[in-house]
DSSP file (Angstrom, degrees, kcal/mol; ACC not computed):
  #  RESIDUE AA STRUCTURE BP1 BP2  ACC     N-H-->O    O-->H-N    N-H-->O    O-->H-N    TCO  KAPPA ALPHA  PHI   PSI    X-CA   Y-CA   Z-CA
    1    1 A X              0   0    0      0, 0.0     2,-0.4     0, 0.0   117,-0.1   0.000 360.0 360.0 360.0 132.7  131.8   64.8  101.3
    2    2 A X        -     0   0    0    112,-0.1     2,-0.3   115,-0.0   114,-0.2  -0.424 360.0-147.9-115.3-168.0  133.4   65.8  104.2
    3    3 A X  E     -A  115   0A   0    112,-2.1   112,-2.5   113,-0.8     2,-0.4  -0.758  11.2-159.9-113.8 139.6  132.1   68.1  107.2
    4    4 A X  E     -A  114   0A   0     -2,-0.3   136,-0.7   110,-0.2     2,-0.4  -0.705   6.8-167.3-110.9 150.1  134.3   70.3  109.0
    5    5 A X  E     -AB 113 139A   0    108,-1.4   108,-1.8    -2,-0.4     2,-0.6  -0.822   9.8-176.0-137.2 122.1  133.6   71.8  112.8
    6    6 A X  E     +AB 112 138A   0    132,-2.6   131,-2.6    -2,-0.4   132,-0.9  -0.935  11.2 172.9-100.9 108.8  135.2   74.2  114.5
    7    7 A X  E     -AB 111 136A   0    104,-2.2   104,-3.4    -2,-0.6   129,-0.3  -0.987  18.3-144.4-134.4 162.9  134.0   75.0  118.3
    8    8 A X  E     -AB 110 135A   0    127,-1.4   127,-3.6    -2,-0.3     2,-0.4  -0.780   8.4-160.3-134.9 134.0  135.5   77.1  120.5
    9    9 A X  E     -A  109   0A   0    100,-4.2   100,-1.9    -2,-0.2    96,-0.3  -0.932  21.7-145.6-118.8 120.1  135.9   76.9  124.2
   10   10 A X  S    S+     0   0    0     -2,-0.4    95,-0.1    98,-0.2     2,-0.1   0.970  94.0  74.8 -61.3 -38.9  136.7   79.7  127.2
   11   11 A X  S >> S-     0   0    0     97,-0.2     4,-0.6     1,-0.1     3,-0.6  -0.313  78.2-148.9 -96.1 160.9  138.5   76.8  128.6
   12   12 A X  T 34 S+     0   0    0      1,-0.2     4,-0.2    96,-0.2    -1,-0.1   0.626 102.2  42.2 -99.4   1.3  141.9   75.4  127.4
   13   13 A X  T 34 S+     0   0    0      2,-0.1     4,-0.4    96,-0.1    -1,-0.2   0.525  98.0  75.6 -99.6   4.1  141.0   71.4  128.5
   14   14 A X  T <> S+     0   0    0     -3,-0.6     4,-3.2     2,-0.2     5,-0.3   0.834  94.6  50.3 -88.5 -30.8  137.0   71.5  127.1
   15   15 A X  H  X S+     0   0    0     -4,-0.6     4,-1.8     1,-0.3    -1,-0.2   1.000 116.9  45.7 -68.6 -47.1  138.3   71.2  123.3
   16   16 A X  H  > S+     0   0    0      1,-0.3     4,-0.9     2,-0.2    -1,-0.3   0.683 110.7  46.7 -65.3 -18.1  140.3   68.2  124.6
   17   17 A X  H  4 S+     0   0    0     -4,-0.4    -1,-0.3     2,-0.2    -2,-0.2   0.803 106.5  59.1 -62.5 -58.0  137.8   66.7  126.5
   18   18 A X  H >X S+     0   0    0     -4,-3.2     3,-0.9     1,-0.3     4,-0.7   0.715 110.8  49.9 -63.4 -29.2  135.2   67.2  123.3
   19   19 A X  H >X S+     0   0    0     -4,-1.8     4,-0.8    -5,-0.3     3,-0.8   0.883 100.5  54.1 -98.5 -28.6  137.8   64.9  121.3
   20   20 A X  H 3< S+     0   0    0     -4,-0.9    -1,-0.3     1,-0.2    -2,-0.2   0.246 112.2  53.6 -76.3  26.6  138.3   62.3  123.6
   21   21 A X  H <> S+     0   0    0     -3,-0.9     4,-1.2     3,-0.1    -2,-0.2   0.374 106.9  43.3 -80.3 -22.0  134.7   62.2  123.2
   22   22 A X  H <X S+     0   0    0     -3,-0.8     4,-1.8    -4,-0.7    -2,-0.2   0.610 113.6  52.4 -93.5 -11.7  134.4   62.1  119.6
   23   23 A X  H  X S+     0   0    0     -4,-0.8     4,-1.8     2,-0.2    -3,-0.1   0.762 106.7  55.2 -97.6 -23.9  137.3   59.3  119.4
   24   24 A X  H >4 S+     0   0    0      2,-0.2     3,-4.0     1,-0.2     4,-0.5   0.944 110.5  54.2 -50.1 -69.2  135.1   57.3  122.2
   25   25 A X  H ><>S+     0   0    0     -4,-1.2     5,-2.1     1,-0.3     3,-0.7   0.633 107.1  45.3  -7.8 -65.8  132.6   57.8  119.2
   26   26 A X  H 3<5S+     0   0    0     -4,-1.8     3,-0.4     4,-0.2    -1,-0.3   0.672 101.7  61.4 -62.4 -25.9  134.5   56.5  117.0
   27   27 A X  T <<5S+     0   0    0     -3,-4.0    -2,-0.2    -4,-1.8    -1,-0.2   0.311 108.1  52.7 -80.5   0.8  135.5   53.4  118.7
   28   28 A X  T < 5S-     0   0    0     -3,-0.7    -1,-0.2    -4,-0.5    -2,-0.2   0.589 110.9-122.3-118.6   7.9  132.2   52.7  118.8
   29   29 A X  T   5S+     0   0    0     -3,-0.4    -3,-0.2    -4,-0.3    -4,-0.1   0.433  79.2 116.0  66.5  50.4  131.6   53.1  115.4
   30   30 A X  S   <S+     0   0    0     -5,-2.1     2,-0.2     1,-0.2    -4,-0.2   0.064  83.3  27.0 -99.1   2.6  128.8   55.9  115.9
   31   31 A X  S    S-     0   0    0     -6,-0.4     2,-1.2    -5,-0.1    -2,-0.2  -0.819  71.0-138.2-178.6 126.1  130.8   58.4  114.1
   32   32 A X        +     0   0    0     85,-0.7    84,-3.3    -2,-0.2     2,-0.2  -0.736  29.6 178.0-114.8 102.1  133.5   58.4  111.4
   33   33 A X  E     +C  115   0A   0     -2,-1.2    82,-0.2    82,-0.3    84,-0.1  -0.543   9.4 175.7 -89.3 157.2  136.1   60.8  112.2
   34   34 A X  E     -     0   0A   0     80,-3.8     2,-0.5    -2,-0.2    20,-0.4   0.616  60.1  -1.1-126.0 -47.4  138.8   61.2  110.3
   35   35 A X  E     -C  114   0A   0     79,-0.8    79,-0.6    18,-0.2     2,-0.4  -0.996  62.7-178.8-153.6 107.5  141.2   63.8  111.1
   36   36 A X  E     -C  113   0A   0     -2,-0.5    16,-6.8    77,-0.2    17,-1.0  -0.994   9.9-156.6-144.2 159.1  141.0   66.6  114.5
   37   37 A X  E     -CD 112  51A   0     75,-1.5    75,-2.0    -2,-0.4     2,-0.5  -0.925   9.1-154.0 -96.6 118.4  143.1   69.7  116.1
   38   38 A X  E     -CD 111  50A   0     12,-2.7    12,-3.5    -2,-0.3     2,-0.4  -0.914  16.1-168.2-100.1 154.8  143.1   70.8  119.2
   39   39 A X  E     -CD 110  49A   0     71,-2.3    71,-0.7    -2,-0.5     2,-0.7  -0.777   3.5-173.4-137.4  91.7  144.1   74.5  119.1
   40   40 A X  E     -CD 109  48A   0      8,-1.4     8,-0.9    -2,-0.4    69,-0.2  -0.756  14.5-152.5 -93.8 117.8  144.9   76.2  122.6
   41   41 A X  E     -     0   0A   0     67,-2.1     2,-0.4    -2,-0.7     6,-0.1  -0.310  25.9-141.2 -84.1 152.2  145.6   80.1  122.8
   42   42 A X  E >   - D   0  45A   0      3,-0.6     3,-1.7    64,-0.2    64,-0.1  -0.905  33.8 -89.1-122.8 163.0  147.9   80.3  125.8
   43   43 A X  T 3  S+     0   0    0      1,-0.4    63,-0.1    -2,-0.4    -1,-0.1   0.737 128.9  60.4 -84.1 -28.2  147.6   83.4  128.5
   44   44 A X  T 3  S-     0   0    0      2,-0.1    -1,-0.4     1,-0.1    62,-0.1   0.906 117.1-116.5 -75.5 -35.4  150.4   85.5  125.8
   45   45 A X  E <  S+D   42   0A   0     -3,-1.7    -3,-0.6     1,-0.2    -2,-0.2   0.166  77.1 135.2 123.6 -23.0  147.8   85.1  123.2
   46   46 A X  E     -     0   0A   0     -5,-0.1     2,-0.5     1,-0.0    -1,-0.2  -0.257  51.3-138.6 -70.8 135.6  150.2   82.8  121.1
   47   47 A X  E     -     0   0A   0     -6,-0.1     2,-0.4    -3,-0.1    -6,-0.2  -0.868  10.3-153.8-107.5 140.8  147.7   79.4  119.8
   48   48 A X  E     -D   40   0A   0     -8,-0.9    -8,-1.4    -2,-0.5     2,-0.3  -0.747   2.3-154.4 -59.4  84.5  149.3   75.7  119.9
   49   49 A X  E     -D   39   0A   0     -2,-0.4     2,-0.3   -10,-0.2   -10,-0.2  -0.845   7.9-168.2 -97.2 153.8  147.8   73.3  117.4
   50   50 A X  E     -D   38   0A   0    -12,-3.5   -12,-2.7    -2,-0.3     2,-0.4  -0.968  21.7-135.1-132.2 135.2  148.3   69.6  118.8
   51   51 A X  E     +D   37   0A   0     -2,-0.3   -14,-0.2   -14,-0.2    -2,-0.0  -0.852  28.1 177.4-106.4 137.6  147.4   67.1  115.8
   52   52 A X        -     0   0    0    -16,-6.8   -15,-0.2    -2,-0.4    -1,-0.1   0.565  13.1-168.6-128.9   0.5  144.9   64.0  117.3
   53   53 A X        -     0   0    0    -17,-1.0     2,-0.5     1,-0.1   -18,-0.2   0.111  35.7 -75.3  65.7-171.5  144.1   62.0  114.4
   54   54 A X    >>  -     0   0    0    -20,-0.4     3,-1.9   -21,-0.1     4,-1.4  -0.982  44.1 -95.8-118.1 149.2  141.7   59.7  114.7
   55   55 A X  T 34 S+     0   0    0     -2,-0.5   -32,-0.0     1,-0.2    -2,-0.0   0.786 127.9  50.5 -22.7 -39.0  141.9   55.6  116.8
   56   56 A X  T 34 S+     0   0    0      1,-0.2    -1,-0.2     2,-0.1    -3,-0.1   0.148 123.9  21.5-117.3  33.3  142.6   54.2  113.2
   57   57 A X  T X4 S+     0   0    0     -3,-1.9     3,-1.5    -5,-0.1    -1,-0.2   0.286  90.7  91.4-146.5  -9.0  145.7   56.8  112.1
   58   58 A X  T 3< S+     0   0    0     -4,-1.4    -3,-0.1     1,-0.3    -2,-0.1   0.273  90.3  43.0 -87.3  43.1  147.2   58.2  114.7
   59   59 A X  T 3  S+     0   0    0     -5,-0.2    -1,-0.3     3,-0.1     2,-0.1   0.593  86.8 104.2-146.7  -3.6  149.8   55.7  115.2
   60   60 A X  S <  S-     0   0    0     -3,-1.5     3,-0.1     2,-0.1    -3,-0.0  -0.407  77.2-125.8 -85.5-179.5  150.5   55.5  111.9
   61   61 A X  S    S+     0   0    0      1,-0.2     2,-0.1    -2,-0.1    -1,-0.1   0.791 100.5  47.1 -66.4 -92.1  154.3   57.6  110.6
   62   62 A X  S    S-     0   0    0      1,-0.1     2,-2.2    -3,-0.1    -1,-0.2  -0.185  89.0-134.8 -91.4 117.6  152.4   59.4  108.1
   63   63 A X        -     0   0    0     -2,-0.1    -1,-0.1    -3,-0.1    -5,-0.1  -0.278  24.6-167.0 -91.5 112.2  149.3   61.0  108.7
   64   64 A X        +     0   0    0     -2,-2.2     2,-0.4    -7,-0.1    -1,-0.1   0.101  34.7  82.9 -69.7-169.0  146.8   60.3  106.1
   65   65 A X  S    S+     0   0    0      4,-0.1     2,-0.4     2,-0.1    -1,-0.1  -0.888  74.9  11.0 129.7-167.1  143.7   62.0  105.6
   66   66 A X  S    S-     0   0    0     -2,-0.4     2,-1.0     1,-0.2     3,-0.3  -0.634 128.4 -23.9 -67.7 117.3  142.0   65.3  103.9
   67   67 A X  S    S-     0   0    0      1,-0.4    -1,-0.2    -2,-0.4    -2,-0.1   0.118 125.2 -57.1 110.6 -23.1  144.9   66.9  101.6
   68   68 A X  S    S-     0   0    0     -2,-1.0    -1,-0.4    -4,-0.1     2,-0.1   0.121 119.4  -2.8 161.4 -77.3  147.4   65.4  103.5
   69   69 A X     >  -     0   0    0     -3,-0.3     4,-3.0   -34,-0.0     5,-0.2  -0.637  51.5-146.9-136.6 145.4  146.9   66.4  106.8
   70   70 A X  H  > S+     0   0    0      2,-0.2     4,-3.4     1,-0.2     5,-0.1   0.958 112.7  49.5 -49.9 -51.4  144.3   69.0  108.4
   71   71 A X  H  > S+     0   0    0      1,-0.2     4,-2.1     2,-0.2    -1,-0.2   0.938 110.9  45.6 -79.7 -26.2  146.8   69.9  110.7
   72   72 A X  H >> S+     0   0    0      1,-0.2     4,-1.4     2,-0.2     3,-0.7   0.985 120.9  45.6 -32.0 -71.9  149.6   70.5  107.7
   73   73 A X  H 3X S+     0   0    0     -4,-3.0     4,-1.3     2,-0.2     5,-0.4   0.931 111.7  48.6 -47.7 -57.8  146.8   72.4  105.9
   74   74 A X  H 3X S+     0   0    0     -4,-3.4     4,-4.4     1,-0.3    -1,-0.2   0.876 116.4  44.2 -55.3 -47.1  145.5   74.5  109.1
   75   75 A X  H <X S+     0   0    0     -4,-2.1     4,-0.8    -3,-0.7    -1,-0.3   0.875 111.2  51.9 -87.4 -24.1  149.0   75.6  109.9
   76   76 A X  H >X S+     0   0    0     -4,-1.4     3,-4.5     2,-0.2     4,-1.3   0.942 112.7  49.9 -39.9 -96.5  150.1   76.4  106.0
   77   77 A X  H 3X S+     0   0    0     -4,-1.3     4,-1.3     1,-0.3    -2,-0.2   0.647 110.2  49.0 -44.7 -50.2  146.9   78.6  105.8
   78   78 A X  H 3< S+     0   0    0     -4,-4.4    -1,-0.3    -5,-0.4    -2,-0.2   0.709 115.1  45.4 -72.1  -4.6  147.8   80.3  108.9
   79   79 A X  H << S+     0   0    0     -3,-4.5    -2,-0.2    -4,-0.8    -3,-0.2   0.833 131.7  11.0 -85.0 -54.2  151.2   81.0  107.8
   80   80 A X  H  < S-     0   0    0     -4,-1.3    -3,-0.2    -5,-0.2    -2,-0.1   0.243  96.4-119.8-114.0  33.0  151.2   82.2  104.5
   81   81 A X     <  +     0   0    0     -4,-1.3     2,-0.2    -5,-0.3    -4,-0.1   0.530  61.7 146.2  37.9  25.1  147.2   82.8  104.2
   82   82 A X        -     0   0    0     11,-0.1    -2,-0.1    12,-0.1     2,-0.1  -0.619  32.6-161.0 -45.5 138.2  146.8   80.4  101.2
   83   83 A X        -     0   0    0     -2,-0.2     5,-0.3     1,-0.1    11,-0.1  -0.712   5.7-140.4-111.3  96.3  144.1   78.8  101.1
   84   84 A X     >  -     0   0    0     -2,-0.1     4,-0.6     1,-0.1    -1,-0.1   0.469  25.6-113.8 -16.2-179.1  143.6   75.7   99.2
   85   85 A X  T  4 S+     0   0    0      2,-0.1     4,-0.3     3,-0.1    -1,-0.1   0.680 119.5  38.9-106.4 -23.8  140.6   74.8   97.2
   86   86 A X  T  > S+     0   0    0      2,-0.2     4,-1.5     3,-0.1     6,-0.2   0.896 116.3  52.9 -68.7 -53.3  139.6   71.8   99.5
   87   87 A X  T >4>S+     0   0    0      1,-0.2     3,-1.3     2,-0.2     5,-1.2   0.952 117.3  37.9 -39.6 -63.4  140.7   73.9  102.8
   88   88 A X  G ><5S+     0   0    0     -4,-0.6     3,-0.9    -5,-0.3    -1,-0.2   0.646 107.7  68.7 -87.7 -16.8  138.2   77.1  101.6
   89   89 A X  G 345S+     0   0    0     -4,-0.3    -1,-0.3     1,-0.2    -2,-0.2   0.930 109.4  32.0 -69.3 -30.6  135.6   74.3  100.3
   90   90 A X  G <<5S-     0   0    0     -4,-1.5    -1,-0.2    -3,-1.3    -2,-0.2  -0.093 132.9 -88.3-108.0  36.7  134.9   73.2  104.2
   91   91 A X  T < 5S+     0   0    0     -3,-0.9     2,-0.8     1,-0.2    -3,-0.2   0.679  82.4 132.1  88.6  16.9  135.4   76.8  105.5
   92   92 A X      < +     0   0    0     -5,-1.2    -1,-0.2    -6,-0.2     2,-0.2  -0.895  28.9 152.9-121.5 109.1  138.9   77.3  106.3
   93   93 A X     >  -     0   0    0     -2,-0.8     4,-0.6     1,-0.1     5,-0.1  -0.493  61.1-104.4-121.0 163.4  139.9   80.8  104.6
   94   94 A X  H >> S+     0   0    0     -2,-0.2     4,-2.2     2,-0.1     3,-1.9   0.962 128.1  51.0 -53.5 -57.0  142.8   83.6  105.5
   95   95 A X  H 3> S+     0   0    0      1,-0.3     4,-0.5     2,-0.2    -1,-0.1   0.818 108.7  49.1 -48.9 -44.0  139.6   85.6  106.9
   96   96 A X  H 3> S+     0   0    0      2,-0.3     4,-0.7     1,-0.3    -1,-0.3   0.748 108.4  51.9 -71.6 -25.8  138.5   82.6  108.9
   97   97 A X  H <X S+     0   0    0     -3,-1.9     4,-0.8    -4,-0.6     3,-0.3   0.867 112.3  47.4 -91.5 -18.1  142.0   81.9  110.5
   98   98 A X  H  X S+     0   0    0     -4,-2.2     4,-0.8     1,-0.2    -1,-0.3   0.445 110.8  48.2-100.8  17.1  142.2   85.4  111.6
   99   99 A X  H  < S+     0   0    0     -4,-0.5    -1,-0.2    -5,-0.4    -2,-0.2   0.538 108.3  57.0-108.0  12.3  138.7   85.7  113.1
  100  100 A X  H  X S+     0   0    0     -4,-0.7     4,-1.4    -3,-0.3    -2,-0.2   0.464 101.4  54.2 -64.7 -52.2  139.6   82.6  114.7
  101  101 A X  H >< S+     0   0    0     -4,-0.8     3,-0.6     1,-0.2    -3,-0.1   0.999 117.7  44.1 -36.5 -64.2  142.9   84.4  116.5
  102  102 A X  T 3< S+     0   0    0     -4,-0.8    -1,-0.2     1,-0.2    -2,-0.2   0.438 110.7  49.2 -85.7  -0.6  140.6   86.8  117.6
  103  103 A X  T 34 S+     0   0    0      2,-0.0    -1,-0.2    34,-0.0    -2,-0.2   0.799  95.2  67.0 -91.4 -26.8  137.8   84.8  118.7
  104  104 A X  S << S-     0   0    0     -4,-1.4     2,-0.4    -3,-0.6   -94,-0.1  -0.440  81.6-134.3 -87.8-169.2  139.1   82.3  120.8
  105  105 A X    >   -     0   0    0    -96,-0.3     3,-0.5    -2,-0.1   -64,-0.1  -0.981  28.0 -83.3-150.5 154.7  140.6   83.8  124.2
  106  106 A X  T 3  S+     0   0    0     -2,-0.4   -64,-0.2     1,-0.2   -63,-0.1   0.345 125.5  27.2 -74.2 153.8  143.8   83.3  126.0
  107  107 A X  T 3  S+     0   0    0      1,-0.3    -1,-0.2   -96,-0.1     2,-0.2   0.515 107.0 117.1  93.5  -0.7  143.2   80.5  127.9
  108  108 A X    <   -     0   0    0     -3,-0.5   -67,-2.1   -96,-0.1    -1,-0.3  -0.622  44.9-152.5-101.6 160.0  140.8   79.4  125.5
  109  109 A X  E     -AC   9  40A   0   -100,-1.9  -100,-4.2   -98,-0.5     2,-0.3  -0.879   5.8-162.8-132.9 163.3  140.3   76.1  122.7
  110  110 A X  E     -AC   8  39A   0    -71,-0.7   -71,-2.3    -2,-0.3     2,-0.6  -0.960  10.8-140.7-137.5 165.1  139.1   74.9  120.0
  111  111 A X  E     -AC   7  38A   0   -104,-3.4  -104,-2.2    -2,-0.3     2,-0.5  -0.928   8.2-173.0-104.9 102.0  138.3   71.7  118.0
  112  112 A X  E     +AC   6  37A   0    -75,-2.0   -75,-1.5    -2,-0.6     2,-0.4  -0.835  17.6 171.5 -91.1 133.5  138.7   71.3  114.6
  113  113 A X  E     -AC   5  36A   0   -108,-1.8  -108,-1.4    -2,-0.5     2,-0.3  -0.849  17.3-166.7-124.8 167.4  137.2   68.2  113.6
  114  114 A X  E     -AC   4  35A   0    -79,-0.6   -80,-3.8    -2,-0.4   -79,-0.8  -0.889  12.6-168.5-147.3 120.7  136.6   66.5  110.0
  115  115 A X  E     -AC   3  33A   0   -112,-2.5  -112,-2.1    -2,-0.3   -82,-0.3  -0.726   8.9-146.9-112.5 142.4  134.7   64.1  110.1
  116  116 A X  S    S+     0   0    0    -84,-3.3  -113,-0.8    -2,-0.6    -1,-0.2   0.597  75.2  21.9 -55.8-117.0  133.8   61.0  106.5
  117  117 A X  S    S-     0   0    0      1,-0.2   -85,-0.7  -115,-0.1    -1,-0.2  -0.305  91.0-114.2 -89.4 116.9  130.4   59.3  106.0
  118  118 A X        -     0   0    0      1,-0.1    -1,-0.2  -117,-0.1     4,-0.1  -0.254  42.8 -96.7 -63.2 155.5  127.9   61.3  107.5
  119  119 A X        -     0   0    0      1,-0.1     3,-0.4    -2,-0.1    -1,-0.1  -0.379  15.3-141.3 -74.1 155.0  126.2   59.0  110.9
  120  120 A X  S    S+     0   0    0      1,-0.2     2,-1.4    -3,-0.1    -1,-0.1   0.931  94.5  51.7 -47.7 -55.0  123.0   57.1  110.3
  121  121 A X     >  +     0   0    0      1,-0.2     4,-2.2   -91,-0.1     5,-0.3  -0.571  58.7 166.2-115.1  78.8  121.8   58.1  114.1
  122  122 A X  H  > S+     0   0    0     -2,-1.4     4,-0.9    -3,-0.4    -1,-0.2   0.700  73.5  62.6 -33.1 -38.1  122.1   61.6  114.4
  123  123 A X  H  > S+     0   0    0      2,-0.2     4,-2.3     1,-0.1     5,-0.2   0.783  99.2  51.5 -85.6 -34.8  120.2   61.6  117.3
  124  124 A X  H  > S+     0   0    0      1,-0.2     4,-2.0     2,-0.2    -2,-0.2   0.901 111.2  51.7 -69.1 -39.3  122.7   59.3  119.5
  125  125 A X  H  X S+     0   0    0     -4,-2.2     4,-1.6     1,-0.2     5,-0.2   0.991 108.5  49.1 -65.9 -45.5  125.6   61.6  118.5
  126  126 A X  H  X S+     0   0    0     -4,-0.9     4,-1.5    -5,-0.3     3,-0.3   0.952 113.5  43.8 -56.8 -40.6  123.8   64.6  119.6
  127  127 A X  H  < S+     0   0    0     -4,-2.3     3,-0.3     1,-0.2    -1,-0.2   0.860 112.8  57.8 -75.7 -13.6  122.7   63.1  123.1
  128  128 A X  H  < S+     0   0    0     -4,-2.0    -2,-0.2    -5,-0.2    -1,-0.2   0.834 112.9  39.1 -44.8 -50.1  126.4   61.9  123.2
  129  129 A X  H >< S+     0   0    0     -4,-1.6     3,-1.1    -3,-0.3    -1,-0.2   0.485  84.3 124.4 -97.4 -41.0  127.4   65.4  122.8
  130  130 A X  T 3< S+     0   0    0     -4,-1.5    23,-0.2    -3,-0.3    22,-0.1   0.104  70.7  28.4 -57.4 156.6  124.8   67.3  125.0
  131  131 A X  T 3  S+     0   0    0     21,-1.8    -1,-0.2    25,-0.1    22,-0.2   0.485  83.5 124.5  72.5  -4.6  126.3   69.6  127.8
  132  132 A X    <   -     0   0    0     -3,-1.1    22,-0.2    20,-0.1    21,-0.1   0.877  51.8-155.8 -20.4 -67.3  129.3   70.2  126.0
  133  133 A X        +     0   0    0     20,-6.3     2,-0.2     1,-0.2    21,-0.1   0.170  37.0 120.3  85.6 149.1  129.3   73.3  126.0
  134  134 A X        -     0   0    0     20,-0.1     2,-0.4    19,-0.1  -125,-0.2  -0.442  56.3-109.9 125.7 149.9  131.3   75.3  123.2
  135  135 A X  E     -B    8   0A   0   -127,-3.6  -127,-1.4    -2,-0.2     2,-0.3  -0.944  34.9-122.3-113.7 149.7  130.1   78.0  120.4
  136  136 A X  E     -B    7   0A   0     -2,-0.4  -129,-0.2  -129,-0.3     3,-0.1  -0.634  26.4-174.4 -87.5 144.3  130.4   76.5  116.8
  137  137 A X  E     -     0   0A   0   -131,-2.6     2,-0.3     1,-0.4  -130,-0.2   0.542  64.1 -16.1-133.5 -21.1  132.6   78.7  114.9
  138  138 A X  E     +B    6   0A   0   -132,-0.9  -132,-2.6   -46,-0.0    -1,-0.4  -0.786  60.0 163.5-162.7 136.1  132.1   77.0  111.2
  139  139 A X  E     -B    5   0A   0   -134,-0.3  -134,-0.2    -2,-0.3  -136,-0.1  -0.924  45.0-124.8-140.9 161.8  130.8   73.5  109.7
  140  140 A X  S    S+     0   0    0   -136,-0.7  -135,-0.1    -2,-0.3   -49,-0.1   0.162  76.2 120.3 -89.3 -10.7  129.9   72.7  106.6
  141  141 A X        -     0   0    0   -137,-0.3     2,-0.2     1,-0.1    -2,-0.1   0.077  68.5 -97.6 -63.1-175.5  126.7   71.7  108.1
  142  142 A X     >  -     0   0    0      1,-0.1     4,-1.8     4,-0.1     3,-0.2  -0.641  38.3-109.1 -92.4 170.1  123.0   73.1  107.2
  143  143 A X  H  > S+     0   0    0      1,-0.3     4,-1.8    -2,-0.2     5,-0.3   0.921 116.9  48.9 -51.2 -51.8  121.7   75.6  109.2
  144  144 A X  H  > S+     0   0    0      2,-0.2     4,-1.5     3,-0.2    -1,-0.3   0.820 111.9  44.5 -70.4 -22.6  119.2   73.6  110.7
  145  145 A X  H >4 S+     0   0    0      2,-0.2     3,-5.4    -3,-0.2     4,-0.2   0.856 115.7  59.2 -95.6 -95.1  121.5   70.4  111.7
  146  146 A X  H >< S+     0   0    0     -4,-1.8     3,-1.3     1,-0.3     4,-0.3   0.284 110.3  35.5   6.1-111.5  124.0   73.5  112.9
  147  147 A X  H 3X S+     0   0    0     -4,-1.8     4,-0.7     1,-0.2    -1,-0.3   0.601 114.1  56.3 -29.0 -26.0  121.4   74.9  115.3
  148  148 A X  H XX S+     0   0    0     -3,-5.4     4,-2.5    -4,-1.5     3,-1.1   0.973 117.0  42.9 -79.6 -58.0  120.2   70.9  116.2
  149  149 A X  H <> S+     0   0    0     -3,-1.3     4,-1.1     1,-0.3    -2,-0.2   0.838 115.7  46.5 -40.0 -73.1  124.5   70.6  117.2
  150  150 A X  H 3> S+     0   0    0     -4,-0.3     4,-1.2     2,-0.2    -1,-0.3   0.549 108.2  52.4 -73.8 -30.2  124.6   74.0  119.0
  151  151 A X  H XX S+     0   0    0     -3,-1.1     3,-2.2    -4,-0.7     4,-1.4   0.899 115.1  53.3 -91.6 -71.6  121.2   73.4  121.3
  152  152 A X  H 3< S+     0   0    0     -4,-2.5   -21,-1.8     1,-0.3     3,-0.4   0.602 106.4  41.1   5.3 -92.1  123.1   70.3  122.1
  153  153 A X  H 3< S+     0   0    0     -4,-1.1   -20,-6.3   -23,-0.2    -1,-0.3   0.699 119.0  49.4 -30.2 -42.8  126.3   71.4  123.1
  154  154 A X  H << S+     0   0    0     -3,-2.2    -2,-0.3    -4,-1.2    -1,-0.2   0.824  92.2 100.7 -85.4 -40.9  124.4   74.3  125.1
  155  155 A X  S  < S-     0   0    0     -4,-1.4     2,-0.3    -3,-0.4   -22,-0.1   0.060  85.4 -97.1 -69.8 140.8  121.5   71.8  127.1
  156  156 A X        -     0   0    0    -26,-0.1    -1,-0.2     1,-0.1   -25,-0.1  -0.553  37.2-116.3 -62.2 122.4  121.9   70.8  130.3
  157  157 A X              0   0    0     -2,-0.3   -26,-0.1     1,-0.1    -1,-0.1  -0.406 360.0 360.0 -63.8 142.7  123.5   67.3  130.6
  158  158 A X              0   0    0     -2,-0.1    -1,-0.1   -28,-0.0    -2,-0.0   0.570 360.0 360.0-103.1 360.0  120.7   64.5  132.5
């Protein structure tokens, strides 16, 4: 099944930063991405999705993937509030895209990520990850693997 993440960023280069970090990830085969967004609210408040695929799609014409595409899905739901029944199965809702407007702030990003086959070593992705920085704004994860992801993000890189 797969696991969705949304974090959210004050700054409007950290979400982009966090994805060439997950695609290193993936080029190393520590983490099986399939499909991410970056989503930047810009100083008028209007937000930007840039579709980033993952190393083994984004070059192809047609972006395969969850439904379709995430970012096809992401921007349907935010247009005509539909939500799909795969979209609202990993958390992506009308309600969610507008508390999402209002959550990030201008100048601010986010990362949507959806990611396959969860990894074996949980624990190398997490120190991969630490210092990050970012608030989780939905996953599909459990609480506790949530909160292990979020201490992450938030710890001081060594």
């Amino acid at each position: 099944m797969p696991n969705l993440f949304v974090i959210g960023f004050d700054e409007p280069h950290k979400a982009e930063e966090l994805c060439l970090k997950l695609q290193e990830l993936q080029g190393k085969y520590v983490l099986d991405v399939r499909e991410m967004v970056v989503a930047v609210k810009d100083e008028q408040g209007k937000v930007k999705l840039h579709y980033k695929g993952s190393p083994l799609t984004a070059n192809r014409a047609v972006f395969p993937g969850f439904c379709g595409s995430l970012t096809a899905l992401i921007f349907l739901n935010a247009t005509t509030g539909a939500a799909g029944g795969a979209l609202a199965a990993v958390g992506i809702t009308p309600r969610f895209m507008k508390e999402l407007a209002g959550t990030l702030i201008p100048g601010g990003s986010a990362l949507f990520a959806l990611t396959g086959v969860p990894s074996p070593d949980r624990e190398s992705v997490l120190k991969e990850l630490t210092g990050f920085g970012g608030k989780i704004l939905s996953t599909s994860l459990s609480h506790s693997d949530e909160a292990k992801l979020q201490a992450a993000l938030e710890a001081a890189s060594s």
